[in-house]
mmCIF file of the N, C-alpha and C atoms, coordinates in Angstrom:
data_MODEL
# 
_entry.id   MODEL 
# 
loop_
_atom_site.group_PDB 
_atom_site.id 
_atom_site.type_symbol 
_atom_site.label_atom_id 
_atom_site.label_alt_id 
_atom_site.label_comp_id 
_atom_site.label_asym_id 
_atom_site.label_entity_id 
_atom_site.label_seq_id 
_atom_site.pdbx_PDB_ins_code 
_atom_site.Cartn_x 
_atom_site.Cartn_y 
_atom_site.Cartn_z 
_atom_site.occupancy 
_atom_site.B_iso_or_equiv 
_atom_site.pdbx_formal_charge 
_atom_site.auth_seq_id 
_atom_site.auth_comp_id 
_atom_site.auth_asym_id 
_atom_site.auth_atom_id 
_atom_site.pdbx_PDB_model_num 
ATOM 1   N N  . UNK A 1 1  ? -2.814  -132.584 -143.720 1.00 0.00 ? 1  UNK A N  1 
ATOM 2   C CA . UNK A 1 1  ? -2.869  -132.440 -145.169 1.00 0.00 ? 1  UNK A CA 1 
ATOM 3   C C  . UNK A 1 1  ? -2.091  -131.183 -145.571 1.00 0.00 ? 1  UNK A C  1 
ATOM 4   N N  . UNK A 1 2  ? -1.085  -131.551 -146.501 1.00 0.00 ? 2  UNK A N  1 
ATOM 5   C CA . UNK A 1 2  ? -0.294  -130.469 -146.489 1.00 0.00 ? 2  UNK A CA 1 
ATOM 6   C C  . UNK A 1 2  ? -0.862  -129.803 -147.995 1.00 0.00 ? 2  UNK A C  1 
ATOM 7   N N  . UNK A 1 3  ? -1.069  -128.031 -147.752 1.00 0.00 ? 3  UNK A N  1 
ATOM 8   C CA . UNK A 1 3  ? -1.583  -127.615 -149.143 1.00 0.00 ? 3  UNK A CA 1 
ATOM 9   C C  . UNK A 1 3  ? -0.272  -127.132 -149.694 1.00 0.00 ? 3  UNK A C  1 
ATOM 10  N N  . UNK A 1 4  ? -0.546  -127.170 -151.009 1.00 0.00 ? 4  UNK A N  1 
ATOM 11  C CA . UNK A 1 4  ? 0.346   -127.135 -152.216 1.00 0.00 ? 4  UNK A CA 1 
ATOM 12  C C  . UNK A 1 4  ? 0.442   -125.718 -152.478 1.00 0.00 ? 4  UNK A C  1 
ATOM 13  N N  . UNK A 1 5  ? 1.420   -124.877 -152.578 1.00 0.00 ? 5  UNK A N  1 
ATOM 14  C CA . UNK A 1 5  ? 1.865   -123.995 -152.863 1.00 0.00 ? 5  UNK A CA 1 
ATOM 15  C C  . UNK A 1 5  ? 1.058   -123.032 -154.390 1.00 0.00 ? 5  UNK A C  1 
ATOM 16  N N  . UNK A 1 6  ? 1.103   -124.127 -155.031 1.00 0.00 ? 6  UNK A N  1 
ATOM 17  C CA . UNK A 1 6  ? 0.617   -123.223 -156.324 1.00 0.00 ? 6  UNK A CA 1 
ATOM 18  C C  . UNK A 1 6  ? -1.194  -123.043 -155.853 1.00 0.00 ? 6  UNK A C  1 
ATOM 19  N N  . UNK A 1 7  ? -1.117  -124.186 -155.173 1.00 0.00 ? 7  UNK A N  1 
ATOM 20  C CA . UNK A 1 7  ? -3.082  -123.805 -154.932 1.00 0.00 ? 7  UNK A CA 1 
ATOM 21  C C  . UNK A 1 7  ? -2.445  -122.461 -153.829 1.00 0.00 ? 7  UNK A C  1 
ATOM 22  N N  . UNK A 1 8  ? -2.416  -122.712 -153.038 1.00 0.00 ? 8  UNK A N  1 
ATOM 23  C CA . UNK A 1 8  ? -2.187  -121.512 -151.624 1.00 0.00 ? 8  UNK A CA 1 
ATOM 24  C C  . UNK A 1 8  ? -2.373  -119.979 -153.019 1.00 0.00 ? 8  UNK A C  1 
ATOM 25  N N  . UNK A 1 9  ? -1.211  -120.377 -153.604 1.00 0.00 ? 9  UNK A N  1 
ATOM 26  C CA . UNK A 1 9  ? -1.013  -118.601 -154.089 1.00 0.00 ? 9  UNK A CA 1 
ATOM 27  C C  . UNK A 1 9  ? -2.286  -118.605 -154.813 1.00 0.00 ? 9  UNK A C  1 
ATOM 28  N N  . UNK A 1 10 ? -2.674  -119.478 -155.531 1.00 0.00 ? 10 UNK A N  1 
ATOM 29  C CA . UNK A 1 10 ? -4.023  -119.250 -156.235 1.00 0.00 ? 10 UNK A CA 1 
ATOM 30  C C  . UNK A 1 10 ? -5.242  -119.159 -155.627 1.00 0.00 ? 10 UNK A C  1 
ATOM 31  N N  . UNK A 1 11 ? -5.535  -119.358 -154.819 1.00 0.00 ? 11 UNK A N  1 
ATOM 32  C CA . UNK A 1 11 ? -6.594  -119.459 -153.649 1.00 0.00 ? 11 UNK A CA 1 
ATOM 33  C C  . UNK A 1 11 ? -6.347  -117.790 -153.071 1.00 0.00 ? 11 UNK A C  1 
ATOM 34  N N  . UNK A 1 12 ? -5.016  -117.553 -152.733 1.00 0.00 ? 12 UNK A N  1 
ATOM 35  C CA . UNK A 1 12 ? -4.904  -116.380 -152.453 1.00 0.00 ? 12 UNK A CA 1 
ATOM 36  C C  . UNK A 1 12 ? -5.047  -115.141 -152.926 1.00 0.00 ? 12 UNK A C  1 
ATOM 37  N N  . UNK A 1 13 ? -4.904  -115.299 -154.183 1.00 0.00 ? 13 UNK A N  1 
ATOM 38  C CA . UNK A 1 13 ? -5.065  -114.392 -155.904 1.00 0.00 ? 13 UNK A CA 1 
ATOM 39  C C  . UNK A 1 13 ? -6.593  -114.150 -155.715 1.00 0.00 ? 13 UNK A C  1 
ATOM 40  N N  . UNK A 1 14 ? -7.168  -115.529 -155.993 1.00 0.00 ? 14 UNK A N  1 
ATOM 41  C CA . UNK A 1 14 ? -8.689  -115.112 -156.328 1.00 0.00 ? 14 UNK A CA 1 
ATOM 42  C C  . UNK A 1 14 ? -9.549  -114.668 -155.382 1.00 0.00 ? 14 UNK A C  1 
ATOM 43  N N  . UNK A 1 15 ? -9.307  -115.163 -153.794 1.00 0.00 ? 15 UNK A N  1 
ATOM 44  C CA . UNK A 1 15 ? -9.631  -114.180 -152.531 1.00 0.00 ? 15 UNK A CA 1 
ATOM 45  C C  . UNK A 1 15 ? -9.511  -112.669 -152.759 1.00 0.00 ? 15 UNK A C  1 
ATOM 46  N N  . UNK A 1 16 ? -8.135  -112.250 -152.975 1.00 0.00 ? 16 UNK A N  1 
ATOM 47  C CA . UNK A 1 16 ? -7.587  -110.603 -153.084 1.00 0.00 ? 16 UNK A CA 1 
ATOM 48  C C  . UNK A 1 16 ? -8.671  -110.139 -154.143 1.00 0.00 ? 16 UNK A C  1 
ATOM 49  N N  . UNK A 1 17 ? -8.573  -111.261 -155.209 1.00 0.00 ? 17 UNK A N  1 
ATOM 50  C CA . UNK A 1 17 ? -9.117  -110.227 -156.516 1.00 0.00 ? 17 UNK A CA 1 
ATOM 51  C C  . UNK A 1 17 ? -10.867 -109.895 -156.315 1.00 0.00 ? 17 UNK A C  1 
ATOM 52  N N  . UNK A 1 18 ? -11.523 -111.054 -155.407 1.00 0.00 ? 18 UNK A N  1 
ATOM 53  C CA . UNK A 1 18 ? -12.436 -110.840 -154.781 1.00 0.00 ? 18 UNK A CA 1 
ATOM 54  C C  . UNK A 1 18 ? -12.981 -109.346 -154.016 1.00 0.00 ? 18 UNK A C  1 
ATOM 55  N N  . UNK A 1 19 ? -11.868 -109.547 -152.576 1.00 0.00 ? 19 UNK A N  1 
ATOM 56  C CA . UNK A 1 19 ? -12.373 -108.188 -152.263 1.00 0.00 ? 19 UNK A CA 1 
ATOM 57  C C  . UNK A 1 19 ? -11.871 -107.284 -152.831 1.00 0.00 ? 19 UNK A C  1 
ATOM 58  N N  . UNK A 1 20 ? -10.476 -107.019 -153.740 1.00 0.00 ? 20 UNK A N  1 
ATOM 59  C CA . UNK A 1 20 ? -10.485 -105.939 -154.361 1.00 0.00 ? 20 UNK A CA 1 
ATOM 60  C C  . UNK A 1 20 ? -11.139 -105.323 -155.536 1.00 0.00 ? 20 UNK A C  1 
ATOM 61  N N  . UNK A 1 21 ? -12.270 -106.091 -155.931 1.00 0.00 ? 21 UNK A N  1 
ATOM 62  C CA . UNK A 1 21 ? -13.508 -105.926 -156.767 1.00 0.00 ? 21 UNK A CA 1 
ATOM 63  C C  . UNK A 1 21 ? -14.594 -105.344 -156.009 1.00 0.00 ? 21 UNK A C  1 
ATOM 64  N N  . UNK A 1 22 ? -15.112 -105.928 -154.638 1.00 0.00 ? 22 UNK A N  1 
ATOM 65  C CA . UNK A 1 22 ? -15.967 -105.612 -154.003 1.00 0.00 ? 22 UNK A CA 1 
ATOM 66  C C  . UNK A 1 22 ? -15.452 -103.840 -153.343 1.00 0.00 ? 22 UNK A C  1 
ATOM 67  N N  . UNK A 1 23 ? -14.455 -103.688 -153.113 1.00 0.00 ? 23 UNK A N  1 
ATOM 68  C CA . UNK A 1 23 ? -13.917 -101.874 -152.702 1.00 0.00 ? 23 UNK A CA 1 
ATOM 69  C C  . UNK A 1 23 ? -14.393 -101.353 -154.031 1.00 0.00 ? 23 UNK A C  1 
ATOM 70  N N  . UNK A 1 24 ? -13.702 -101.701 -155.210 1.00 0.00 ? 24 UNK A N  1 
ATOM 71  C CA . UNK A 1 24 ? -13.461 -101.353 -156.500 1.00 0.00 ? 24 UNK A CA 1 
ATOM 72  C C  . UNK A 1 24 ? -15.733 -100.444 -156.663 1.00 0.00 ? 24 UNK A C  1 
ATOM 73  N N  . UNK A 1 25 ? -15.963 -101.398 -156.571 1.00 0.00 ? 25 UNK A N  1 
ATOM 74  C CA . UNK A 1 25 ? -17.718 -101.233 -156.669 1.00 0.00 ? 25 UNK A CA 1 
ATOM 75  C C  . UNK A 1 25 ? -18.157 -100.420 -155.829 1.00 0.00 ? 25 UNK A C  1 
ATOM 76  N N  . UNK A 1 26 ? -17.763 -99.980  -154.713 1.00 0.00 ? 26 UNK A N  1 
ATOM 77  C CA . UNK A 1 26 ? -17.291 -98.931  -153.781 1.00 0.00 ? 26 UNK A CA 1 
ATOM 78  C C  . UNK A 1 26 ? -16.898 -97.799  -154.083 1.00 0.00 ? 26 UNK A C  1 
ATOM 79  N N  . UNK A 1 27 ? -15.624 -97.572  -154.601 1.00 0.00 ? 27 UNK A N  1 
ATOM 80  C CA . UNK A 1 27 ? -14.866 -96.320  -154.427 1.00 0.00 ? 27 UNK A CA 1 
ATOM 81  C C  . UNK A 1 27 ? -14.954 -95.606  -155.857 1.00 0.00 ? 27 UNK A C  1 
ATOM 82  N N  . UNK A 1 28 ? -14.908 -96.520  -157.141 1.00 0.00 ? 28 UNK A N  1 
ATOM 83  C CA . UNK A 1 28 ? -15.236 -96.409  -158.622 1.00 0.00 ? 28 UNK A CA 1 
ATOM 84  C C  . UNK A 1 28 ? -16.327 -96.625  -159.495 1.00 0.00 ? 28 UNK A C  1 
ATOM 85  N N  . UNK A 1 29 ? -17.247 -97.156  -158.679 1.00 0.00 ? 29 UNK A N  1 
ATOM 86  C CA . UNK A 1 29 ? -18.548 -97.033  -159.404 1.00 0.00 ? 29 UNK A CA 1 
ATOM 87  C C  . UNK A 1 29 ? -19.638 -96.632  -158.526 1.00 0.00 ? 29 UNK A C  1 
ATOM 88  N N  . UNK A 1 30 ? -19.051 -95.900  -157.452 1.00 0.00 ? 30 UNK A N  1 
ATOM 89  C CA . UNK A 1 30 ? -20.390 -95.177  -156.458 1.00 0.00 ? 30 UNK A CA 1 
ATOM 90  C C  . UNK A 1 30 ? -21.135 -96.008  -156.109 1.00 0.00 ? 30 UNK A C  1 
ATOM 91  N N  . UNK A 1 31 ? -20.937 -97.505  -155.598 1.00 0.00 ? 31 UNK A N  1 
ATOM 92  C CA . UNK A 1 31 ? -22.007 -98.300  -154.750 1.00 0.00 ? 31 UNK A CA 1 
ATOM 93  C C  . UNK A 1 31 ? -21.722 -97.364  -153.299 1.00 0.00 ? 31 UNK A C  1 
ATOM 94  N N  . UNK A 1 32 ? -22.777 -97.035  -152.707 1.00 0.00 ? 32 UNK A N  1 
ATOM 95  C CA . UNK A 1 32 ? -23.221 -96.554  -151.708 1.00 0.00 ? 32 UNK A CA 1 
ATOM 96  C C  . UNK A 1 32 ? -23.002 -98.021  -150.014 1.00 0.00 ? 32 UNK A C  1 
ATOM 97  N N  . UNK A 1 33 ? -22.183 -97.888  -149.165 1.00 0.00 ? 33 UNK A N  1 
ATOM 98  C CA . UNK A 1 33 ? -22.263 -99.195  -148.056 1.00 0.00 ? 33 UNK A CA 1 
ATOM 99  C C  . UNK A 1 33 ? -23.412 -98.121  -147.742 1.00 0.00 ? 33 UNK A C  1 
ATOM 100 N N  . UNK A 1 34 ? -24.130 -99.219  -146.790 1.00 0.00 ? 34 UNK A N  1 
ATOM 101 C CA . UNK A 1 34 ? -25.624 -98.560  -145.742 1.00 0.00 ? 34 UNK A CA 1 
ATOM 102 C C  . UNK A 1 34 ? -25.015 -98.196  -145.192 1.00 0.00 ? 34 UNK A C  1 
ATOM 103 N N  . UNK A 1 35 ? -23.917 -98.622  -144.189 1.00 0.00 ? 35 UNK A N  1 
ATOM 104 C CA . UNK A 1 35 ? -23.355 -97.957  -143.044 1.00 0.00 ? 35 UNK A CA 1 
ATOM 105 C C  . UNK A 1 35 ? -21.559 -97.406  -143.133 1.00 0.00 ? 35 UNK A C  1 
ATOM 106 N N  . UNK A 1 36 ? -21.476 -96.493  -142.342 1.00 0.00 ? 36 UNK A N  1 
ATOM 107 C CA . UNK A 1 36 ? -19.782 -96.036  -143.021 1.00 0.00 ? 36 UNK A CA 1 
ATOM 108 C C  . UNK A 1 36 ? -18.624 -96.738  -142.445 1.00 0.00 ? 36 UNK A C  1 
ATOM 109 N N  . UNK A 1 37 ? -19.100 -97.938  -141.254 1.00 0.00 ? 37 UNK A N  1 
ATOM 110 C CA . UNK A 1 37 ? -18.419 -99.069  -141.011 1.00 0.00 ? 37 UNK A CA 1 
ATOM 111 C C  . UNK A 1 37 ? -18.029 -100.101 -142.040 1.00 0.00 ? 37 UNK A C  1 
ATOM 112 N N  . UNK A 1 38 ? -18.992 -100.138 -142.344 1.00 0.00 ? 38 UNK A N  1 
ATOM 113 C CA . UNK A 1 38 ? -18.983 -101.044 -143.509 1.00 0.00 ? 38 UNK A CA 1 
ATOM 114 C C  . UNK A 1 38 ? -17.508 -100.844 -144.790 1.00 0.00 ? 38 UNK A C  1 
ATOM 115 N N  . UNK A 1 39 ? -17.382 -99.173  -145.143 1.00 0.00 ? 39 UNK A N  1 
ATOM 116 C CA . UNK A 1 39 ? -16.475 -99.113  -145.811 1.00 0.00 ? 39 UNK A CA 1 
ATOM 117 C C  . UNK A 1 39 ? -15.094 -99.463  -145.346 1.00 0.00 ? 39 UNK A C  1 
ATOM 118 N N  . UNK A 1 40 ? -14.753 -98.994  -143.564 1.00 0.00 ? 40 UNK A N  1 
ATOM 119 C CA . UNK A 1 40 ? -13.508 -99.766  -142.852 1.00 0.00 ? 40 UNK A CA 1 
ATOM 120 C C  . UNK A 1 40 ? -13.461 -101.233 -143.044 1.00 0.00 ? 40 UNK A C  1 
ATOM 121 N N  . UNK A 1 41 ? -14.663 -101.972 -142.850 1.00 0.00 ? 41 UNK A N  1 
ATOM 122 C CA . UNK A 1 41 ? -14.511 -103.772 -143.308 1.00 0.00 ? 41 UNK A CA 1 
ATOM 123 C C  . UNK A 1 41 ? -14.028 -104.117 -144.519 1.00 0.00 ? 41 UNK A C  1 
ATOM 124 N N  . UNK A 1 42 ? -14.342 -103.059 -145.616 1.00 0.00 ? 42 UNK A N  1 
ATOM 125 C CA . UNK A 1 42 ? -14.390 -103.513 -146.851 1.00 0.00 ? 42 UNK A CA 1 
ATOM 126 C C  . UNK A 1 42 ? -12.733 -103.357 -146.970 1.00 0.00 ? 42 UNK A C  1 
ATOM 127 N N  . UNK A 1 43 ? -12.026 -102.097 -146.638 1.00 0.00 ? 43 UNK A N  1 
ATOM 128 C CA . UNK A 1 43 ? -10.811 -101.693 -146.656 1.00 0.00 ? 43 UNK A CA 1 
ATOM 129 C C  . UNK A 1 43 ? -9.931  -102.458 -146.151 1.00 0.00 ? 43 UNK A C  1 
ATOM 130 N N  . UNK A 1 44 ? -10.290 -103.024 -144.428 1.00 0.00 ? 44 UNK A N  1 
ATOM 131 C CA . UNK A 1 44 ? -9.658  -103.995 -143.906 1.00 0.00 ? 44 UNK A CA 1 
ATOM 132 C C  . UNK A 1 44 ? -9.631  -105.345 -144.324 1.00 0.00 ? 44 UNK A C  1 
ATOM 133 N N  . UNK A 1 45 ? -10.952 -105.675 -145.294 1.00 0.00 ? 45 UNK A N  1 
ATOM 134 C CA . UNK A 1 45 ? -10.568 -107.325 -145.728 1.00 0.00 ? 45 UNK A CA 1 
ATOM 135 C C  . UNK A 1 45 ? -9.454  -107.429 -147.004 1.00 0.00 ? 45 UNK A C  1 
ATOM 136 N N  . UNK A 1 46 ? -9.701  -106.253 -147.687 1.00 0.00 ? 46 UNK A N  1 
ATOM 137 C CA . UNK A 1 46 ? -8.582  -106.071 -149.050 1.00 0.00 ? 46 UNK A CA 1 
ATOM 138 C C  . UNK A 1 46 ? -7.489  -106.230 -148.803 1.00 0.00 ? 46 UNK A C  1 
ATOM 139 N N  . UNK A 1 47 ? -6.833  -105.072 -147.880 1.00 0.00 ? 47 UNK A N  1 
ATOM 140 C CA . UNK A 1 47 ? -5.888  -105.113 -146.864 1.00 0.00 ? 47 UNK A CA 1 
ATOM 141 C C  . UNK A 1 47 ? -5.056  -106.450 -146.401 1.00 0.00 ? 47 UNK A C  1 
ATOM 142 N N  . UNK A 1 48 ? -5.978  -107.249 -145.706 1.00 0.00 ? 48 UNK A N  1 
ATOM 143 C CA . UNK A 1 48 ? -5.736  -108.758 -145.380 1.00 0.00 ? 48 UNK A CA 1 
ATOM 144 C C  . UNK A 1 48 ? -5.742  -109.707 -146.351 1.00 0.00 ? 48 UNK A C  1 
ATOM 145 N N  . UNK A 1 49 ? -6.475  -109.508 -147.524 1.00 0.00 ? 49 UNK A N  1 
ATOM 146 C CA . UNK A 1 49 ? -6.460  -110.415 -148.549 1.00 0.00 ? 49 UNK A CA 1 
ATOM 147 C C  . UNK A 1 49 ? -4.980  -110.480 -149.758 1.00 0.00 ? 49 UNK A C  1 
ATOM 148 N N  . UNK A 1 50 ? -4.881  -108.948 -149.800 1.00 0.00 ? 50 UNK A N  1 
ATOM 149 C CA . UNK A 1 50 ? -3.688  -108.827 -150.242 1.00 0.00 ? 50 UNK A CA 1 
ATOM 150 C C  . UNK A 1 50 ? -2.508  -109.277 -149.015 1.00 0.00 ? 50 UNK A C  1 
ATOM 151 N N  . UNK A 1 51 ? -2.014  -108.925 -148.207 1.00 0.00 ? 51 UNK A N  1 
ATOM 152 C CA . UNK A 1 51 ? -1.131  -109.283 -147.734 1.00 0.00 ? 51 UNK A CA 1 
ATOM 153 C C  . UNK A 1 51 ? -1.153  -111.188 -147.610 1.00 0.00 ? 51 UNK A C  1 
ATOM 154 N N  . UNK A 1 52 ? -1.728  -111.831 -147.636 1.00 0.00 ? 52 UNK A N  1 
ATOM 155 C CA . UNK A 1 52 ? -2.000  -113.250 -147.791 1.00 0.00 ? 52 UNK A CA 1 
ATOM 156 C C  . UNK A 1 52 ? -1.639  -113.492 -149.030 1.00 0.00 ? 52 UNK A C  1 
ATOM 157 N N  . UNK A 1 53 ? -1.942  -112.787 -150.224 1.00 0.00 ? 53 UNK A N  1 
ATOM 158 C CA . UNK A 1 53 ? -1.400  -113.169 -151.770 1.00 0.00 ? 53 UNK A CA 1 
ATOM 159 C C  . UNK A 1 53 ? 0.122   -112.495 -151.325 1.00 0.00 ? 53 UNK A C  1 
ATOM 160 N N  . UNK A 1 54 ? 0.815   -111.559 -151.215 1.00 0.00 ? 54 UNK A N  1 
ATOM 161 C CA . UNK A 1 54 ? 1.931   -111.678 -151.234 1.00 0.00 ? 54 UNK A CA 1 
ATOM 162 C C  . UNK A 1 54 ? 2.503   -112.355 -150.343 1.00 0.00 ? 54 UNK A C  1 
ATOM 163 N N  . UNK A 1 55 ? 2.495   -113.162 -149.229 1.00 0.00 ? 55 UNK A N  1 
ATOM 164 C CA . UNK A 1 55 ? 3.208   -113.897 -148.727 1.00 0.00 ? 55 UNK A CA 1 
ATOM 165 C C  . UNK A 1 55 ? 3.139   -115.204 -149.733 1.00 0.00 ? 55 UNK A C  1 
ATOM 166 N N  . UNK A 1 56 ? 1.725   -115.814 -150.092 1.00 0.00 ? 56 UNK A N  1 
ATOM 167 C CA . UNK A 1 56 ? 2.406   -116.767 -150.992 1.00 0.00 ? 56 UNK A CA 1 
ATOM 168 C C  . UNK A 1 56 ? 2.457   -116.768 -152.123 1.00 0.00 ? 56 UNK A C  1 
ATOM 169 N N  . UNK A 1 57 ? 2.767   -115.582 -152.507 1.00 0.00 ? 57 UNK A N  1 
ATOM 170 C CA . UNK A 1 57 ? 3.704   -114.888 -154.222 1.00 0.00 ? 57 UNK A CA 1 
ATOM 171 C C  . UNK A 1 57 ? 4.780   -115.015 -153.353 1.00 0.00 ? 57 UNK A C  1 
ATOM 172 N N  . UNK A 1 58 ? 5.388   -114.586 -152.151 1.00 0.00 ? 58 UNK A N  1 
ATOM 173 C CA . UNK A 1 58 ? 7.022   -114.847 -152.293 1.00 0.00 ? 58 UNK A CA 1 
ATOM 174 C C  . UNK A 1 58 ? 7.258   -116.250 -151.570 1.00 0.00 ? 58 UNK A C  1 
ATOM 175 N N  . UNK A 1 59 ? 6.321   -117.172 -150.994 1.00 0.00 ? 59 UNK A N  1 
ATOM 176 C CA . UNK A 1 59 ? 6.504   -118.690 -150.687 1.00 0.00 ? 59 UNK A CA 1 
ATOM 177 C C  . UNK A 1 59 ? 6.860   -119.162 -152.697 1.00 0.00 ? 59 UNK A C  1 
ATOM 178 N N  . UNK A 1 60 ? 5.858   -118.883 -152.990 1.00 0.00 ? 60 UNK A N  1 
ATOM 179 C CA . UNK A 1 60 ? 5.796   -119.794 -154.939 1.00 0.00 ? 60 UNK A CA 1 
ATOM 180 C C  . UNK A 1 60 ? 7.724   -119.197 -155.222 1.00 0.00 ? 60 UNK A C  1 
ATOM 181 N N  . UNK A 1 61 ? 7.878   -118.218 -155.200 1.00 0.00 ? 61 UNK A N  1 
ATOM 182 C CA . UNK A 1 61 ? 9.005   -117.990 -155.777 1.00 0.00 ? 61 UNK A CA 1 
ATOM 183 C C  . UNK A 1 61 ? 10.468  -118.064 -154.536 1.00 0.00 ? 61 UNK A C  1 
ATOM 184 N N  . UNK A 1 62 ? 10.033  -118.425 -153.869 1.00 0.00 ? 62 UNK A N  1 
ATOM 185 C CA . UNK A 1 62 ? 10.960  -118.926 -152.833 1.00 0.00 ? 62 UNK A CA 1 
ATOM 186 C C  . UNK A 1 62 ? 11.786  -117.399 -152.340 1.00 0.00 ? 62 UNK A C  1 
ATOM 187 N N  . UNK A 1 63 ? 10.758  -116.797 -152.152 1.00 0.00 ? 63 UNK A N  1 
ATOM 188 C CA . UNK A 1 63 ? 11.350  -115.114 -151.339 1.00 0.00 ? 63 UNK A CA 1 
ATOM 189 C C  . UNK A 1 63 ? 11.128  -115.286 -149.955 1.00 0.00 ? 63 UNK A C  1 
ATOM 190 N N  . UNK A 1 64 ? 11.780  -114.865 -148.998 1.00 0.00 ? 64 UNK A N  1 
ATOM 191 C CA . UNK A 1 64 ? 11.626  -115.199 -147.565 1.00 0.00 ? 64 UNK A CA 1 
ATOM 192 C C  . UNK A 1 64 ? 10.632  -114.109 -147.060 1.00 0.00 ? 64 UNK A C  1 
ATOM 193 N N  . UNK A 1 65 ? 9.479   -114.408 -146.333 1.00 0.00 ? 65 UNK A N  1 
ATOM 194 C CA . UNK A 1 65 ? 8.854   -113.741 -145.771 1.00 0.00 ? 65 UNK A CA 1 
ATOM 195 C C  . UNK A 1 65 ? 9.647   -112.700 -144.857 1.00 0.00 ? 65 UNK A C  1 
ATOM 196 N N  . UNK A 1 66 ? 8.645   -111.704 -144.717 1.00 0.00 ? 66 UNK A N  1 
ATOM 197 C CA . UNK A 1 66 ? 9.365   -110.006 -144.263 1.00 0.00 ? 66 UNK A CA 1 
ATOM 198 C C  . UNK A 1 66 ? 9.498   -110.530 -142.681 1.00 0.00 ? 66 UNK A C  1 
ATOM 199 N N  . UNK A 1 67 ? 8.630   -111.514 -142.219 1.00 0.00 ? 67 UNK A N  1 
ATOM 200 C CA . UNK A 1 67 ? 8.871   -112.394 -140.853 1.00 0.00 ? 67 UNK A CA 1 
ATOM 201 C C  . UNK A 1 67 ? 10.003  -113.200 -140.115 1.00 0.00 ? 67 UNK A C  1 
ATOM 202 N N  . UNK A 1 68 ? 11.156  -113.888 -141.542 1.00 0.00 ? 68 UNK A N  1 
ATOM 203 C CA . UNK A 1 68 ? 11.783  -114.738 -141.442 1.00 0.00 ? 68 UNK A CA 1 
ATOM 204 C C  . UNK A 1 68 ? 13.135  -113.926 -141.693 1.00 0.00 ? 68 UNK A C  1 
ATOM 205 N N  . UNK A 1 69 ? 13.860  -114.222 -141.227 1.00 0.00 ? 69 UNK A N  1 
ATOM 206 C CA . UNK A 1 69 ? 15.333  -114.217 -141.098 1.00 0.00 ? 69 UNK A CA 1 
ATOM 207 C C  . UNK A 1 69 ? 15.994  -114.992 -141.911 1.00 0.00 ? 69 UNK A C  1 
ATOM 208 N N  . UNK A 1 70 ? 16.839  -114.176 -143.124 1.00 0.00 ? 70 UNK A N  1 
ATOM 209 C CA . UNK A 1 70 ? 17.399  -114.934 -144.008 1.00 0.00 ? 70 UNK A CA 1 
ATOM 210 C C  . UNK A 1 70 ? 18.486  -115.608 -143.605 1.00 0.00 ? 70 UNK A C  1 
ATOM 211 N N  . UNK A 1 71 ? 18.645  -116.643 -144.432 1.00 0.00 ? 71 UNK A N  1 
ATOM 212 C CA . UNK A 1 71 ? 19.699  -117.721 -143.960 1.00 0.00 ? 71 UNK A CA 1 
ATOM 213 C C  . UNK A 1 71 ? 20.546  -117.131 -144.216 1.00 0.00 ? 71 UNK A C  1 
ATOM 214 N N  . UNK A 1 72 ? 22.086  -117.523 -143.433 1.00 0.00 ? 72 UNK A N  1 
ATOM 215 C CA . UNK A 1 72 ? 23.497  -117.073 -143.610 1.00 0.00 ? 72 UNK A CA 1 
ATOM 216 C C  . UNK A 1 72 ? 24.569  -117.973 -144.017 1.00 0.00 ? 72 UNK A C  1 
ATOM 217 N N  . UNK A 1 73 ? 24.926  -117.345 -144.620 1.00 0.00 ? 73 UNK A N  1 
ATOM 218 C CA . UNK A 1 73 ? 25.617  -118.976 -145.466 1.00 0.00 ? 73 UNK A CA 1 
ATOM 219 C C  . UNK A 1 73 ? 27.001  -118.851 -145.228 1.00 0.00 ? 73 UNK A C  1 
ATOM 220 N N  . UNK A 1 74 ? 27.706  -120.262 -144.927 1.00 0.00 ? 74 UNK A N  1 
ATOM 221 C CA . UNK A 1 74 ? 28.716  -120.456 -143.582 1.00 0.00 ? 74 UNK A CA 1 
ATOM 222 C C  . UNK A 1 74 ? 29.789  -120.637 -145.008 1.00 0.00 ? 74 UNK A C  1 
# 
């Protein structure tokens, strides 16, 4: 089943905007984690969530991933 691009980036958007709400409640409104691991998870899922929205922000607009080797045109 092949997923559709505009879902991917949107799926990916509302993931990011997810955990970057959950840090946000964290770092700007003084939620307290129980443990100070907890704040590395929180950092590392944002981290990962964003980099997943920009790969497919530049799949939607047809930008070549920082992975891929641009084509050369003969």
């Amino acid at each position: 089943m092949k997923v559709d691009v505009k879902d991917e980036y949107r799926d990916a958007y509302s993931d990011w905007q997810d955990q970057l709400q959950q840090l946000h409640r964290v770092l700007l409104d003084g939620e307290r984690p129980d443990r100070p691991d907890k704040l590395k998870g929180l950092l590392n899922r944002e981290v990962r969530a964003k980099q997943r929205y920009d790969e497919a922000r530049r799949k939607l607009l047809g930008i070549p991933s920082d992975e891929e080797e641009p084509a050369l045109a003969d």
